[in-house]
N, C-alpha and C positions, 0 to 999 in steps of 0.2 A: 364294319369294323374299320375303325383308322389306327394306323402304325406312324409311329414318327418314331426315328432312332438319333440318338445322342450319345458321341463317344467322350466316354470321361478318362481321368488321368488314371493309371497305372494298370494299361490293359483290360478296362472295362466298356461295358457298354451297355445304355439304356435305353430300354424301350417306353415308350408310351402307349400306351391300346385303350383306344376306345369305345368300347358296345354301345348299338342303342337298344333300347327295349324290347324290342321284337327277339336280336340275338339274345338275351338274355331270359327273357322267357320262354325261348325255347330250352334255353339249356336247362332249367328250370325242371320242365317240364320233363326232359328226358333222363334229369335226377331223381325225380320222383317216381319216374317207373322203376327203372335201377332198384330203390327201395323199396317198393309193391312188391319186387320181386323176393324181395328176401326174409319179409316181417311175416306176423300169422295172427291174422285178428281173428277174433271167436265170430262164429260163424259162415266164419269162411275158410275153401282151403287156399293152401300155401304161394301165392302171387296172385290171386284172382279176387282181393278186395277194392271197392270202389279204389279209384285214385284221388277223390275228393277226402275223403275219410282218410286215408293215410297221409294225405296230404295235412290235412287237420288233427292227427293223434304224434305222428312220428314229425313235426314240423320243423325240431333242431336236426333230425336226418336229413332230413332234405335239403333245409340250408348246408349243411356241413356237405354233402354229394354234391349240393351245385356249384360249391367255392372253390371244390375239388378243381370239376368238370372246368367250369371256367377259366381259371388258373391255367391248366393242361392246354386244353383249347387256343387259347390267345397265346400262349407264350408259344405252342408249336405253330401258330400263323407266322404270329413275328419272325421266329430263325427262318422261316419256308421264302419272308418277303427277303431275307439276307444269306443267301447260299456260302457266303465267304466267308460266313463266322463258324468257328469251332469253339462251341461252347468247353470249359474246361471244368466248370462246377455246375452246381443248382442254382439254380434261380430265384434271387431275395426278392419276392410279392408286395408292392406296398400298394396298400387299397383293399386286397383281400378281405378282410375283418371288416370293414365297411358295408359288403354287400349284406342288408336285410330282407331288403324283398326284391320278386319276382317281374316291378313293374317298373322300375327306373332305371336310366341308362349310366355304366359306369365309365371311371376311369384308372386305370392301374398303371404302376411304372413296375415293373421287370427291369434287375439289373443282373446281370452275371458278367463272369471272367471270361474273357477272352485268349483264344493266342495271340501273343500280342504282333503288331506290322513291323516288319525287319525292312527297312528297306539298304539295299548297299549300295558303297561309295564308289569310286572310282578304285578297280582293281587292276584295270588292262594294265599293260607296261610297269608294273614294278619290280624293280630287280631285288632279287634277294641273294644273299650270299651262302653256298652253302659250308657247311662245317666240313671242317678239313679231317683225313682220314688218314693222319699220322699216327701211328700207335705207338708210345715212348717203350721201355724196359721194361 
């Protein structure tokens, strides 16, 4: 997986992540057990159907579990590769809806809000005046 980060204007920040194939079908893979676990095909009991077969009847589950999975996945590496960000919202996914299969490598940008960087100016030595403590009639 490769992360590249790019900071945009008004306290955001963009990620780049890239899977190759392998990470992706694995994630795949451990979406569709995910849903093994929860469907009930005739003949069988309740998570104990081929994975092949679920994998072929429940195929838009799967896709939708693994877009999940991935999504999740990649976007907690990226803040993990950047300790100093404090995420402030969720995270807008572009590429997500792209992923169709289990056998090619993607690429997603992640952007979210950030707190934004405060950096201060020079504070030592400034005199301020303070208010006077005359109380009139």
């Amino acid at each position: 997986m490769e992360i590249t980060r790019e900071s945009l204007p008004g306290s955001k920040v963009a990620f780049t992540i890239r899977m190759d194939e392998i990470e992706v079908k694995e994630d795949f893979h451990r979406s569709a057990e995910e849903v093994r676990k929860s469907v009930r095909l005739p003949g069988f009991r309740l998570g104990k159907a081929p994975l092949p077969m679920v994998r072929e009847r429940f195929r838009g589950d799967v896709l939708e579990a693994a877009r999940r999975r991935i999504a999740r996945t990649s976007l907690r590496r990226a803040l993990e590769t950047e300790p100093a960000i404090s995420p402030l919202s969720d995270a807008e996914m572009a590429g997500i809806e792209e992923i169709l299969e289990e056998a090619a490598p993607i690429t997603l940008r992640a952007t979210i809000e950030v707190l934004p960087e405060v950096t201060l100016g020079a504070y030592r030595g400034l005199k301020l005046k303070a208010p006077s403590d005359v109380v009139g009639e």
